[in-house]
KELO-261890 format. One record per residue (C-alpha): residue number from 0; residue in three letters; x, z, y. Coordinates in Angstrom, 3 decimals, padded with zeros to 6 digits. Each point is the difference from the previous one (the first is absolute). Layout:
% residues N
   n res        u        w        v
 NUM ALA        X        Z        Y
...
END
This chain:
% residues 361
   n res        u        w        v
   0 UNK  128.260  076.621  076.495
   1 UNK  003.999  001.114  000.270
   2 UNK  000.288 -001.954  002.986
   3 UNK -003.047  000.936  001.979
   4 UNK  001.236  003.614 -001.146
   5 UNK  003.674 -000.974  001.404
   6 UNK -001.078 -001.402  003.210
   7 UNK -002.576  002.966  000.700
   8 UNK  002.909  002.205 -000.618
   9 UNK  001.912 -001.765  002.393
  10 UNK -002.338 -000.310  002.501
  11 UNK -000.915  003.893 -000.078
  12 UNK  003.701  001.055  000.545
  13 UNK  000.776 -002.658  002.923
  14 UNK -003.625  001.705  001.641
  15 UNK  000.455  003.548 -000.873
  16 UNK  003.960  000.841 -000.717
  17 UNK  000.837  002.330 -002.552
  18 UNK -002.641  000.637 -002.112
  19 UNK -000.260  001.862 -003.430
  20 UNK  000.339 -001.320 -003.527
  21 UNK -002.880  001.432 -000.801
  22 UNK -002.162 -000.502  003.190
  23 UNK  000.921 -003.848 -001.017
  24 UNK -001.244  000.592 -003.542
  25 UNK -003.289  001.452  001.048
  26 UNK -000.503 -002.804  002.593
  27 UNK  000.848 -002.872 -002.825
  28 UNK -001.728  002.163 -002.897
  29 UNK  003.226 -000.422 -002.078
  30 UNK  002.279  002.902 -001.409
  31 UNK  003.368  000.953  001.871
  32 UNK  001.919 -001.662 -002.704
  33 UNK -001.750 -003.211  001.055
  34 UNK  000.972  000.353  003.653
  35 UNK  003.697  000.901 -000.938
  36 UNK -000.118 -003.881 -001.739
  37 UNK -001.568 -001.454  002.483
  38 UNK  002.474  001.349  002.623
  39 UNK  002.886 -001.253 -002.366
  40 UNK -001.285 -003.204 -000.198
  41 UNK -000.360 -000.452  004.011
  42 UNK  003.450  001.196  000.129
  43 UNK  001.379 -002.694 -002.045
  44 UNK -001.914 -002.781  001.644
  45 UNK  002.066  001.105  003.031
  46 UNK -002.288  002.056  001.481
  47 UNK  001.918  003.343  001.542
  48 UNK -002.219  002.472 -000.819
  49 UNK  000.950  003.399 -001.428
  50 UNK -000.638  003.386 -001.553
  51 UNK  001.084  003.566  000.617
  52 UNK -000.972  002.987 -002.019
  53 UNK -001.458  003.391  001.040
  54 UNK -001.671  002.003  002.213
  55 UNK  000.130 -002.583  002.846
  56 UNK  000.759 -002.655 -002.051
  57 UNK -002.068 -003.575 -000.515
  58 UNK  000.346 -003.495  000.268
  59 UNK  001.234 -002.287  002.866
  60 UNK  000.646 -002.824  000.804
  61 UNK  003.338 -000.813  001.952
  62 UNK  000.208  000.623  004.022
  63 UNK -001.222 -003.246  002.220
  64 UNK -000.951 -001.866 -003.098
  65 UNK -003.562 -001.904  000.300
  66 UNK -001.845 -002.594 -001.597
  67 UNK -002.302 -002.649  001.561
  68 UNK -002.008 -000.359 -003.604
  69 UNK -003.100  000.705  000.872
  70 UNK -001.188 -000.236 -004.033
  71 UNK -003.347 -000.734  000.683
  72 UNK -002.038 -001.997 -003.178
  73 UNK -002.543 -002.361  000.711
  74 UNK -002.579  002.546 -000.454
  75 UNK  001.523  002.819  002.479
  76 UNK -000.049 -002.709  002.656
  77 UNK -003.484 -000.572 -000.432
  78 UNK -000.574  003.856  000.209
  79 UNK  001.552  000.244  003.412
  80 UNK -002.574 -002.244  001.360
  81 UNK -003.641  001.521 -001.169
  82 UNK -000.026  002.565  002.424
  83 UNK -003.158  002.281 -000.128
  84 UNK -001.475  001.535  003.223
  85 UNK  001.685 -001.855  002.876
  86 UNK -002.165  002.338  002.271
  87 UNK  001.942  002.860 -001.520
  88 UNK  003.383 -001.823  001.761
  89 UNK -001.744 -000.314  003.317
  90 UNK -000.932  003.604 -000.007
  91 UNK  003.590  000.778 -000.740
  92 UNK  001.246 -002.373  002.836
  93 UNK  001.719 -001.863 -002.762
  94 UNK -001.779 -002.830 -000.031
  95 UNK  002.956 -002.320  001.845
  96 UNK  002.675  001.748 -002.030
  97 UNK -001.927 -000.938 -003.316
  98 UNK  000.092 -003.530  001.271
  99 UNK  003.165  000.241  000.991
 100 UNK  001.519  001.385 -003.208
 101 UNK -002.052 -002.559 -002.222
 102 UNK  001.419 -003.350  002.193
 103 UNK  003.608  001.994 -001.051
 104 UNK -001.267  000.298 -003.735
 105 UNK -001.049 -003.115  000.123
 106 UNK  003.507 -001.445  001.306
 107 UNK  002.132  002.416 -002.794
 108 UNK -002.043 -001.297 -002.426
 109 UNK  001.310 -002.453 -002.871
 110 UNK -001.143 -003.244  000.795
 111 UNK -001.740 -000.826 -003.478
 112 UNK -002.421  002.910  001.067
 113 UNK -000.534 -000.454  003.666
 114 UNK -003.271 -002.885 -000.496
 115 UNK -001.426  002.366 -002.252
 116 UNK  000.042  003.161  001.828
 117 UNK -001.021 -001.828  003.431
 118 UNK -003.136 -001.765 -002.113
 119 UNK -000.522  003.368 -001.368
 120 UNK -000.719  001.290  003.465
 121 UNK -002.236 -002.365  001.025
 122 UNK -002.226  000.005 -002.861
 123 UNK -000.426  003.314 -000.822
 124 UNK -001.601  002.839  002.779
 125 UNK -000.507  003.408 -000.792
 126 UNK -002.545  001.315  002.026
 127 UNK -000.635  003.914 -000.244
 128 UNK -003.095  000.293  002.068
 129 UNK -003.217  000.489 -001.181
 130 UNK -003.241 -002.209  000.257
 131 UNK -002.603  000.117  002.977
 132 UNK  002.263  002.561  002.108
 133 UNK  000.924  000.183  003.670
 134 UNK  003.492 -000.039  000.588
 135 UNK  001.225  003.452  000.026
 136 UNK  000.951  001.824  003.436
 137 UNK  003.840 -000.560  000.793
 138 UNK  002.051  002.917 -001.231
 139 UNK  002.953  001.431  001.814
 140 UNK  002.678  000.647 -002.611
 141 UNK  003.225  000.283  001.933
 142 UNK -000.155  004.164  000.666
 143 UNK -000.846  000.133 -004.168
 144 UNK  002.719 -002.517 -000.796
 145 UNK  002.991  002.223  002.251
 146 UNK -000.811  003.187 -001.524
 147 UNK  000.072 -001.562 -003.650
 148 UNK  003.295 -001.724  000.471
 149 UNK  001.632  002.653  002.333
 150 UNK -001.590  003.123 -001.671
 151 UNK -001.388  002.147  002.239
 152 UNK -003.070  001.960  000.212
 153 UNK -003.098 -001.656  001.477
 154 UNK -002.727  001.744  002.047
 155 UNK -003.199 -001.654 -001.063
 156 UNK -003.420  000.087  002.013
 157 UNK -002.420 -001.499 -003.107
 158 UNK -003.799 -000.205 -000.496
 159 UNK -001.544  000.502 -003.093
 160 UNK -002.694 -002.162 -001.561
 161 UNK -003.283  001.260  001.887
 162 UNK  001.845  003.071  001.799
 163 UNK -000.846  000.370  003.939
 164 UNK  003.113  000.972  000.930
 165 UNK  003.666 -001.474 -000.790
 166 UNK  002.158  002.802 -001.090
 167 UNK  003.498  000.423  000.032
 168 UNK  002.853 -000.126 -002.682
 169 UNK  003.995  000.371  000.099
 170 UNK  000.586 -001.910 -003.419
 171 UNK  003.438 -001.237 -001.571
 172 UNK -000.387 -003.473 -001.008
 173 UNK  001.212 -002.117 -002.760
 174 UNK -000.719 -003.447  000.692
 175 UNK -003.250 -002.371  000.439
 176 UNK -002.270 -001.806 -002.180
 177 UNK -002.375 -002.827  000.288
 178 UNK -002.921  000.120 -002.403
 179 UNK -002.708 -002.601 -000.033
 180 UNK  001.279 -000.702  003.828
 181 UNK -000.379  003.602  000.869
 182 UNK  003.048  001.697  001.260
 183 UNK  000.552  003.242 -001.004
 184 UNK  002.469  002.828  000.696
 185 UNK  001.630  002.031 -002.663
 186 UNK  001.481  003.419  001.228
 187 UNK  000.155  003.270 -001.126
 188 UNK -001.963  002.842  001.687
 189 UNK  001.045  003.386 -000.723
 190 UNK  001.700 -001.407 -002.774
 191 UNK -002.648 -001.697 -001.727
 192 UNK -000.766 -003.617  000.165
 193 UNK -002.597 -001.243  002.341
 194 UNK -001.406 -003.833  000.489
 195 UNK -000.820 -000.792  003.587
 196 UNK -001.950 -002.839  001.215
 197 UNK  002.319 -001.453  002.487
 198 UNK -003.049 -001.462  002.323
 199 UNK -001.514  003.669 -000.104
 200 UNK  003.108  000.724  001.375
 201 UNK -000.911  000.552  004.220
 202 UNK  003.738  001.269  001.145
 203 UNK  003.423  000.366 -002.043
 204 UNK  003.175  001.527  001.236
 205 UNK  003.764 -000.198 -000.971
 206 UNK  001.630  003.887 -000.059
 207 UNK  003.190  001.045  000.062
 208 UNK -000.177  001.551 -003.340
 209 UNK  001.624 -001.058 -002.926
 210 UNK -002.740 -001.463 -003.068
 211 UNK -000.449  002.662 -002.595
 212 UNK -000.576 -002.267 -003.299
 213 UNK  000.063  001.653 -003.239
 214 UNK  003.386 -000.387 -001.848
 215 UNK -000.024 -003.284 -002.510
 216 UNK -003.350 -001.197  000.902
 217 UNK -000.457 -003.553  001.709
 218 UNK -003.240 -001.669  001.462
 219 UNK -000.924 -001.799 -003.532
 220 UNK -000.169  003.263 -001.415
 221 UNK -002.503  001.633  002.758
 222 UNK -001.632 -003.210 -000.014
 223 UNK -000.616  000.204 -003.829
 224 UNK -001.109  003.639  000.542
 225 UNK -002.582 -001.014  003.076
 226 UNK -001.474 -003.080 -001.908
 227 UNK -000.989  001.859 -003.354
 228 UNK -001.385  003.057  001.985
 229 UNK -001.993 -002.697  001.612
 230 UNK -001.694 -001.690 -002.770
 231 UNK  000.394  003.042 -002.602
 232 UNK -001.742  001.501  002.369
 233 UNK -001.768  003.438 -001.268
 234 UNK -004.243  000.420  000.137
 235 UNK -000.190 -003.663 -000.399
 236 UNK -003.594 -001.671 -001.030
 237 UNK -000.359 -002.155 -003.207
 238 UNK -002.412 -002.705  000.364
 239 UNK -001.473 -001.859 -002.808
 240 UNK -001.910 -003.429  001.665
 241 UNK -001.196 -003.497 -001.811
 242 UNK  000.561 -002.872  002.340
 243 UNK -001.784 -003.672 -000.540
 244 UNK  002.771 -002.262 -001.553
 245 UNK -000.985 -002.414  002.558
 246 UNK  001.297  002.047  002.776
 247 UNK  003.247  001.541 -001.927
 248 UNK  002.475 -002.194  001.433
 249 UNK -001.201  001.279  003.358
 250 UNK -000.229  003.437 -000.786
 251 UNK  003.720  000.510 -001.013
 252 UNK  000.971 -001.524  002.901
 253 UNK -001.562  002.342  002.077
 254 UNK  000.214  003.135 -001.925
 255 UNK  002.811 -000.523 -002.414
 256 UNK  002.485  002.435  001.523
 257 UNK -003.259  002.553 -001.587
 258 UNK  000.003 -001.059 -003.005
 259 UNK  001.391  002.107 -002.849
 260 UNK -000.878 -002.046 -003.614
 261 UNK  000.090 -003.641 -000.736
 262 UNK -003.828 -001.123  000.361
 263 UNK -001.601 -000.042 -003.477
 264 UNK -003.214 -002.319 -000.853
 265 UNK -002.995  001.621 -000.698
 266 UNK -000.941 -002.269 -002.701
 267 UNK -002.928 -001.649  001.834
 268 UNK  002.095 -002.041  001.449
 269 UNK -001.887  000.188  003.742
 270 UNK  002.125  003.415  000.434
 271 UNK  003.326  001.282  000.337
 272 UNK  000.836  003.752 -000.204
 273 UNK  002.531  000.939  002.114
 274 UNK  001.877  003.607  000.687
 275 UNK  001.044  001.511  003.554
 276 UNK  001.725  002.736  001.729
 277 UNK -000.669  001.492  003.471
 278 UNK  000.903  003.002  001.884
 279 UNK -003.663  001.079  000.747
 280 UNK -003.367 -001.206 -001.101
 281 UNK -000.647 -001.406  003.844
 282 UNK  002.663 -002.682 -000.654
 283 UNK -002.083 -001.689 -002.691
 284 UNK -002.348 -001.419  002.864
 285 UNK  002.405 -002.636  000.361
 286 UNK -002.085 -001.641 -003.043
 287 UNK -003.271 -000.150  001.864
 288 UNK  000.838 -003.678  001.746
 289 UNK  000.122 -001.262 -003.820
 290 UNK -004.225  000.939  000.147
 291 UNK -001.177  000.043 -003.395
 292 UNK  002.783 -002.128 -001.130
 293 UNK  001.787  003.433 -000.901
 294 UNK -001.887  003.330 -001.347
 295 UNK  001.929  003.139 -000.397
 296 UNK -000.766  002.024 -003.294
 297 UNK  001.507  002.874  000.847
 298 UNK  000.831  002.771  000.783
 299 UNK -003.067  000.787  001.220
 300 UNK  001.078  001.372  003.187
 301 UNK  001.280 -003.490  001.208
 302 UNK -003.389 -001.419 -001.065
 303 UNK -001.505  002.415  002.506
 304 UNK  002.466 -000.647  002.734
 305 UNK -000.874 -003.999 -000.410
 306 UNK -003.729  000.598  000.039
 307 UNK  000.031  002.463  003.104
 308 UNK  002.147 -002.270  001.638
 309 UNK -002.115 -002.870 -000.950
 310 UNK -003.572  001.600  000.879
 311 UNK  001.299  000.870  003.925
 312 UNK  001.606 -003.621  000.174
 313 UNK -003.812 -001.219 -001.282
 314 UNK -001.705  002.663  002.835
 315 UNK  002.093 -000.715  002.940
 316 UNK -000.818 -003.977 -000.376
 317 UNK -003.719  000.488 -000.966
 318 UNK  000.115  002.638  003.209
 319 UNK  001.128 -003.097  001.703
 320 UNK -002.212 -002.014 -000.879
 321 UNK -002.965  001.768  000.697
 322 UNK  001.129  000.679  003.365
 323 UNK -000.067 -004.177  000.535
 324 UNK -003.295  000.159 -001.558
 325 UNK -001.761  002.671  001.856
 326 UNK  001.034 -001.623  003.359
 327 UNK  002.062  000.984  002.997
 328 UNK  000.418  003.671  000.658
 329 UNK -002.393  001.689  002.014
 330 UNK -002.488 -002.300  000.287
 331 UNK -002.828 -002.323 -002.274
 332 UNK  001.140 -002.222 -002.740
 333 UNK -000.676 -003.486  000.929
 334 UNK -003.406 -000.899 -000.178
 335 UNK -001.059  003.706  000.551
 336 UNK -002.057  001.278  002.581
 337 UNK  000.022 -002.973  002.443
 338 UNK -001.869 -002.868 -002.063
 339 UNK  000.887 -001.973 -002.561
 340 UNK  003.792 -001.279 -000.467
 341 UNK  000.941 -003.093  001.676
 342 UNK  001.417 -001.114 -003.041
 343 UNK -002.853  000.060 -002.535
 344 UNK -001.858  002.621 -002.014
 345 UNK  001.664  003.729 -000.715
 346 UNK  000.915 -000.102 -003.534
 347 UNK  000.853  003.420 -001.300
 348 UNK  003.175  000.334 -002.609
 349 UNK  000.193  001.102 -003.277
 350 UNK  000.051  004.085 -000.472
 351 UNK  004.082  000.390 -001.518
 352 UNK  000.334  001.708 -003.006
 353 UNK -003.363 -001.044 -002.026
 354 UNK  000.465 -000.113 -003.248
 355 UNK  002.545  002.466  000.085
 356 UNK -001.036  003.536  001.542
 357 UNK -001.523  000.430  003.495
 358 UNK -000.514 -002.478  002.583
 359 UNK  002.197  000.422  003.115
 360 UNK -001.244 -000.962  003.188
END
């Protein structure tokens, strides 16, 4: 552990200069004491590296000194080479630097470790896509991408989710993040955070003014902010639902971003009761492909959503097929009117619904 601890502390001062003995304590999760060692014992294994005291003060390492140690373990190597969402690279325009800078990783690293990390590669793939999707549009990133690195204000023409009309925004952005490959835009609008769809966005431009960020905050922080008003979200609907064990494995996969409780066996061992969360009662018709495979138990307000949704599902297919049975618009069913149908006796259907309330023609 000293000597991963050594060579970190090495590698952050030939990267970053002077830097704190207590920035490098918080980094390492040691005390200052610790660092003060450590820096002693790099010294005296010839390493010219340095402290000065006070306001300005930190450690250093020696003008025009480098090292070629890349310290990688076995493990680290590995690391480099399970990449998740390669589209996120192409999006960025990155995708030949990230092959570039892996054949240079590749070349720097120890030799012991270079067969692992290339089988690695091959025979692991991280795909971030979801099933039974079309590929989502192309984004245009590069306006987003100059105003986060050069920080300036950007002028945003954006559509909302089921709005007419795009509207437009001059936000302040922090940075950009891609969740579940969506690509999102984190900025500040008025001085509170805002999360922007970046394929809602229609037109984005680069101002002249200077990014006003709030002092001390960074994009993981607005990000953390974003994501919990997201899926704390207030005025949410608790659903209580029993799903047949058969079809479990299926149902988490579908809806297990919903879920809120571990599922919990009813005791009759056909059923499984399981717990979700949604934003509004409508969302819970996502559960009526399952059929009767899942029943919602409450609250009763998503029962009634399911049924009403199920009943005009049930009338605009038996409207259908009546239609087909009744013959072609504006004129007789076959058979009708004109002598008996070339294809045998007319044999009249069923009435729908006996047994259960009025017939329907």
């Amino acid at each position: 552990m000293k000597s991963d601890r050594l060579l970190s502390i090495l590698l952050l001062l030939q990267t970053r200069g002077r830097v704190r003995a207590h920035e490098l304590a918080e980094r390492l999760e040691v005390s200052v004491r610790t660092i003060y060692r450590d820096v002693e014992a790099l010294s005296a294994s010839g390493v010219p590296v340095y402290a000065e005291r006070g306001r300005r003060g930190g450690i250093e390492l020696l003008a025009g000194f480098r090292t070629d140690v890349t310290g990688l373990t076995a493990d680290e190597s590995r690391a480099l080479f399970i990449l998740a969402a390669q589209g996120a690279h192409a999006a960025l325009g990155l995708d030949a630097a990230l092959g570039s800078a892996l054949r240079k990783v590749m070349a720097a690293l120890p030799a012991p470790h270079r067969p692992a990390a290339e089988l690695t590669s091959r025979r692991i793939l991280v795909d971030a896509s979801r099933w039974m999707r079309d590929p989502d549009p192309a984004v245009d990133l590069a306006v987003l991408q100059d105003a986060a690195f050069a920080d300036r204000r950007l002028r945003l023409t954006y559509r909302h989710g089921g709005a007419a009309r795009p509207v437009t925004y001059t936000v302040d952005p922090y940075g950009l993040v891609s969740k579940a490959g969506v690509w999102y835009l984190v900025a500040d609008r008025q001085g509170a955070p805002r999360l922007f769809r970046v394929d809602r966005v229609s037109g984005a431009v680069l101002t002249d003014a200077a990014v006003r960020r709030r002092p001390g905050v960074e994009l993981a922080d607005v990000w953390a902010v974003l994501k919990r008003q997201v899926e704390e979200r207030p005025g949410g609907v608790d659903v209580t639902a029993r799903v047949r064990r058969s079809r479990l494995d299926q149902f988490l996969r579908l809806n297990g971003s919903s879920v809120t409780r571990t599922p919990v066996d009813d005791g009759t061992g056909e059923w499984v009761t399981v717990r979700l969360g949604y934003r509004a009662a409508g969302e819970a018709k996502m559960l009526l492909p399952f059929g009767d495979h899942v029943e919602v138990l409450g609250p009763p307000e998503v029962r009634a959503v399911l049924a009403g949704t199920a009943a005009e599902v049930a009338e605009l297919y038996g409207a259908a097929e009546s239609a087909a049975a009744d013959g072609p618009a504006g004129g007789p069913a076959d058979g009708a009117a004109g002598g008996p149908a070339d294809t045998g006796p007319v044999v009249t259907p069923p009435a729908r619904g006996s047994g259960n309330g009025p017939a329907r023609p």
